[in-house]
C-alpha positions in Angstrom: 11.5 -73.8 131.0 14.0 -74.9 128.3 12.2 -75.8 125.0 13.4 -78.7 122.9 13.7 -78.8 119.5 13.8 -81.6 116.7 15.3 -81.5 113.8 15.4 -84.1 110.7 18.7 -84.3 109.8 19.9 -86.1 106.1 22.1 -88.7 106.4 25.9 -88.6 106.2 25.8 -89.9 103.0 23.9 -87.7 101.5 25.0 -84.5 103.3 28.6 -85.4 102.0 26.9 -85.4 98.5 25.9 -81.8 99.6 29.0 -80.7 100.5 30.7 -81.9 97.2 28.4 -80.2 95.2 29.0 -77.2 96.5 32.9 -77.4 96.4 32.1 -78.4 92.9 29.8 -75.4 92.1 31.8 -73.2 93.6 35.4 -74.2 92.0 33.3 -73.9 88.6 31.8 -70.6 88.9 34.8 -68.7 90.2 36.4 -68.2 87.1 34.1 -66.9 84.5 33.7 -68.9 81.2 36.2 -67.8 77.9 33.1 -66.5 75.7 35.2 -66.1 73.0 35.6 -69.8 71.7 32.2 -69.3 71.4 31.2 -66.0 69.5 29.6 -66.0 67.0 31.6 -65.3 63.6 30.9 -64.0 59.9 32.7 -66.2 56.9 34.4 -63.5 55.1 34.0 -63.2 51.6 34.5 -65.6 49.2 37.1 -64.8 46.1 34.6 -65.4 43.5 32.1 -62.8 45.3 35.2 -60.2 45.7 35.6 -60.6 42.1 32.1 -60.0 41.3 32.2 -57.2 43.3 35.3 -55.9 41.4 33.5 -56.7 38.1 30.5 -55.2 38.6 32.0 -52.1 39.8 35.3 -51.3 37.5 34.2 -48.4 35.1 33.9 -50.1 31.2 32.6 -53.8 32.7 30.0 -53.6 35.4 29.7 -49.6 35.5 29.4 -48.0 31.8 29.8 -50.8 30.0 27.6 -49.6 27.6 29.2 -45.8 26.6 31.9 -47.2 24.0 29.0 -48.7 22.1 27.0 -45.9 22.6 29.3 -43.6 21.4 30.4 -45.5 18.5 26.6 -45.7 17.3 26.3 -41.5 17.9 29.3 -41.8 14.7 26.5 -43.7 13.0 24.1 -41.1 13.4 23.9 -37.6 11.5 23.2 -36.2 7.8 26.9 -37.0 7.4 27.3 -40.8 8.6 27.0 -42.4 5.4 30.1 -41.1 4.3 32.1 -44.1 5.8 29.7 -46.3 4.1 30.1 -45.3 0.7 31.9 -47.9 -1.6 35.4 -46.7 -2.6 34.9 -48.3 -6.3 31.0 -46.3 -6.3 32.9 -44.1 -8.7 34.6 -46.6 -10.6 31.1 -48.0 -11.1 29.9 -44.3 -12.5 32.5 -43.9 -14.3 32.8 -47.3 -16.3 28.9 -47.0 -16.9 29.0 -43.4 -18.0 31.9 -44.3 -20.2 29.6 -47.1 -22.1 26.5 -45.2 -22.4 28.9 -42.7 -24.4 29.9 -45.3 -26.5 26.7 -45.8 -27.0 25.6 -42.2 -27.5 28.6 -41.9 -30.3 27.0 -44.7 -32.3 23.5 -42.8 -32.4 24.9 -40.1 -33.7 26.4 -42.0 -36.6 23.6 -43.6 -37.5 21.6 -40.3 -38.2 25.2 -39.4 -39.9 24.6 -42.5 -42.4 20.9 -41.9 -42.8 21.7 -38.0 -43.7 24.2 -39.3 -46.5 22.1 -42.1 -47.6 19.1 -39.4 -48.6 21.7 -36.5 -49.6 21.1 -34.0 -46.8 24.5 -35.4 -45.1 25.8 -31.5 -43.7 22.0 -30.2 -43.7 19.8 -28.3 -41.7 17.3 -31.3 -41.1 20.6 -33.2 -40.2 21.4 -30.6 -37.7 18.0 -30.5 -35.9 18.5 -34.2 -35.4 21.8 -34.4 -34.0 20.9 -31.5 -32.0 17.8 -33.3 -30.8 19.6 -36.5 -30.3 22.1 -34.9 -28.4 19.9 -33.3 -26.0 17.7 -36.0 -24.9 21.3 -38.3 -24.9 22.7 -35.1 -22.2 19.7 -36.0 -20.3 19.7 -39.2 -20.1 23.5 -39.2 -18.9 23.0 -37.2 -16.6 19.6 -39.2 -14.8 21.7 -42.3 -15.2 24.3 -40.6 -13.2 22.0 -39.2 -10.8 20.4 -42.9 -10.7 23.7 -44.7 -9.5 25.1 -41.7 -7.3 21.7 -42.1 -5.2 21.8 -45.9 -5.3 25.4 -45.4 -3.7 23.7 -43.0 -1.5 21.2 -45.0 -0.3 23.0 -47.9 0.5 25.5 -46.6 2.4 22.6 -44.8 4.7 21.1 -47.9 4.8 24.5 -49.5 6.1 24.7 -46.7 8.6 21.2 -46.9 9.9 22.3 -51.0 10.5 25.3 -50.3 12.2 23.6 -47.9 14.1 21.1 -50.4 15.4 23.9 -53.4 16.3 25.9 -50.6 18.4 22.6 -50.1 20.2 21.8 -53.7 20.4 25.8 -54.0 21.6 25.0 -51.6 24.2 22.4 -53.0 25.9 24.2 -56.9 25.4 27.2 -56.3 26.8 26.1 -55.0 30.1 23.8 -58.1 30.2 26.5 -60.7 29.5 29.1 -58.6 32.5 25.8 -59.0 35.0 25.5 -62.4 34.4 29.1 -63.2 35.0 28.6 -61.0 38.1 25.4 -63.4 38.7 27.6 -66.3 38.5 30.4 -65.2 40.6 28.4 -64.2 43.2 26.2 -67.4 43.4 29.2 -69.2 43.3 31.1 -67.5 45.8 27.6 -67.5 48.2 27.7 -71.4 48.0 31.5 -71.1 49.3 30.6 -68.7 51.8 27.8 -70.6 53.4 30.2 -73.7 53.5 33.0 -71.4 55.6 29.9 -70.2 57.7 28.7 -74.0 58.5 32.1 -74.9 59.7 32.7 -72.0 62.0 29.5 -72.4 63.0 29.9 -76.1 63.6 33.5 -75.1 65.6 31.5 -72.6 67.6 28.9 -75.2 68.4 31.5 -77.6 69.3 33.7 -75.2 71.4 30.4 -74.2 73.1 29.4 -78.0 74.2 32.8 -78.4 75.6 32.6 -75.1 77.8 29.5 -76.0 78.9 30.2 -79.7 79.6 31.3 -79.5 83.4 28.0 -77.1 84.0 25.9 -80.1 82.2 27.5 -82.5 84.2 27.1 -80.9 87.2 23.3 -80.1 86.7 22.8 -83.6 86.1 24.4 -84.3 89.6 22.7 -81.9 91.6 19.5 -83.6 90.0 20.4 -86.5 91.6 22.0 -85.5 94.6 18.1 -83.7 95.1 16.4 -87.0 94.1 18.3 -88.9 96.5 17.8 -86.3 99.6 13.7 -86.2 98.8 13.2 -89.6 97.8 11.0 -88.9 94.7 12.9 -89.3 91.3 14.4 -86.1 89.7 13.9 -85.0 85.7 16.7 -83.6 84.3 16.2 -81.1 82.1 19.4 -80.4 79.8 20.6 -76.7 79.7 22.5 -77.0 76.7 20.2 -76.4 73.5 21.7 -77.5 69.6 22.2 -75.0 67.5 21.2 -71.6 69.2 21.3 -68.4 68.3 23.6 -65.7 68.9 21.0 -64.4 71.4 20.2 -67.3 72.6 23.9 -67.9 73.6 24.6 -64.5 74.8 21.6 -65.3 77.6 22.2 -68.5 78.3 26.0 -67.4 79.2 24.7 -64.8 81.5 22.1 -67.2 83.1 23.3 -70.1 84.0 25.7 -69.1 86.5 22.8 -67.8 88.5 20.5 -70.8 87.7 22.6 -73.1 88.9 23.0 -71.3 92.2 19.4 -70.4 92.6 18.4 -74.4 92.4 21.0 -75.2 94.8 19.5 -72.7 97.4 16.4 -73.4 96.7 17.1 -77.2 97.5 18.7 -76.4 100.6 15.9 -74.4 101.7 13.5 -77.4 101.2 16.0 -80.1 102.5 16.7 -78.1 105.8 13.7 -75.6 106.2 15.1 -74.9 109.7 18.6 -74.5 109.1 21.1 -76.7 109.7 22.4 -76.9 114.0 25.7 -75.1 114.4 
C-alpha cells in the first residue's frame, strides 16, 4: 500500500528569498576577510618622549649629572682647601699693619729716650732696663698682632671653603632635579602627542573595520527578515558589529562570525523545512 505524504511548502516568493541568501552568503564567505586593515596598532613614539629618553639617559644630564659638582666640592674639602681662598692682598694687609705698629713701637722708644735725658740718666742702666722692657713686651705684641691677622685670613678663607663646599653639594643634588623635570615635561608632552596618533589609528582601524564588516551586517539584517517573513512572527535584529572593541574582542569576532552566520542559516532551514525539501 503506497503511503502519501504532505508536505508544507514556502511560497515561491519566499523560497526565492532563500535562495538569494544563500548565493549571497556564500559569494561572501569564500574569500576570507583582509584582517589587516583592521589590526590593531601601537603610535610610535613621540619626538618629545625620544628626547626625554635621550636626556635622561646621556651620561652628565640624566645619568651622573651630579659627579662634576661632586667632585668639584671634594676640592673644597681637606686640611688644605682653604688655600684657594686666601686673599692675595692678606699679606699686603700684614705687612702695611706690621709696618705701622713699628712706627709706632719707634716712637715709644723715644719717649723713654726724652724722659732718660730729661732726668740725666740718658745712656744709663735704668734707661737700659726700660728700653729693654719696652722692647720685649713691643716683640710680643708684634708678633700676637701678626698671629691675630694671619688667623683671621685663615679663618675666612675655611669659612669660604666650607660655603663653597655646601653650594657644590646643594648644585649636585639641583641639577639632577631641574634635568628630571625637563625629562618630566618632555615625556608628558610627548604622551599627550602619542595618545592623539593612537586615537586616530585607532579611529582608522575602527573605520576600516565597519566597512569590512558592512556586507556581513547587511546581510544579517536580511536573513532576519527573510526568517520573519517565512515564520510570520516579527524578527529582532541583533547587530554584530560592537563600537569600539578590543583587540580581543576583534580577533573573536573575526573568527566567529563566519560560522554564526552559517549556523543561523541552517538552523532556519531546519525549522522552515523540518522534513527536507522534495527532490
Amino acid at each position: 500500500m503506497a503511503v502519501q505524504q504532505t508536505q508544507m511548502l514556502p511560497p515561491q516568493y519566499v523560497e526565492d528569498l532563500q535562495k538569494d541568501l544563500g548565493t549571497q552568503l556564500t559569494a561572501l564567505t569564500a574569500a576570507p576577510l583582509d584582517t589587516s586593515r583592521f589590526a590593531p596598532q601601537v603610535a610610535g613614539q613621540d619626538q618629545a618622549q625620544t628626547d626625554a629618553y635621550t636626556m635622561a639617559t646621556t651620561q652628565g644630564q640624566g645619568i651622573g649629572a651630579f659627579s662634576p659638582y661632586i667632585t668639584q666640592a671634594g676640592a673644597y674639602s681637606g686640611p688644605q682647601s682653604y688655600q684657594g681662598f686666601m686673599s692675595p692682598y692678606q699679606q699686603d694687609v700684614i705687612d702695611a699693619t706690621l709696618s705701622e705698629y713699628d712706627t709706632q713701637a719707634s716712637q715709644g722708644l723715644q719717649g723713654i729716650a726724652d724722659r732718660a735725658a730729661m732726668s740725666g740718666n740718658l745712656g744709663g742702666g735704668r734707661e737700659g732696663v726700660m728700653r729693654a722692657q719696652y722692647q720685649n713686651k713691643s716683640d710680643m705684641n708684634r708678633a700676637l698682632l701678626q698671629s691675630g691677622l694671619l688667623q683671621q685670613g685663615f679663618t675666612q678663607a675655611n669659612q669660604l671653603a666650607n660655603q663653597a663646599f655646601g653650594q657644590q653639594q646643594a648644585l649636585a643634588q639641583q641639577v639632577p632635579q631641574l634635568y628630571g623635570a625637563d625629562v618630566n615635561t618632555l615625556r608628558s608632552a610627548g604622551a599627550g602627542q602619542q595618545s592623539q596618533a593612537q586615537a586616530q589609528l585607532d579611529a582608522t582601524r575602527e573605520a576600516n573595520r565597519l566597512e569590512a564588516y558592512e556586507p556581513y551586517e547587511r546581510l544579517g539584517y536580511q536573513q532576519t527578515g527573510v526568517a520573519s517573513i517565512a515564520s510570520g512572527a516579527p524578527g529582532q535584529y541583533q547587530s554584530m558589529v560592537t563600537p569600539n572593541p578590543t583587540p580581543l574582542q576583534t580577533a573573536l569576532g573575526i573568527a566567529s562570525v563566519g560560522g554564526g552566520l552559517l549556523g543561523n542559516y541552517g538552523d532556519y532551514l531546519r525549522g522552515a523545512f523540518p522534513q527536507g525539501k522534495p527532490a
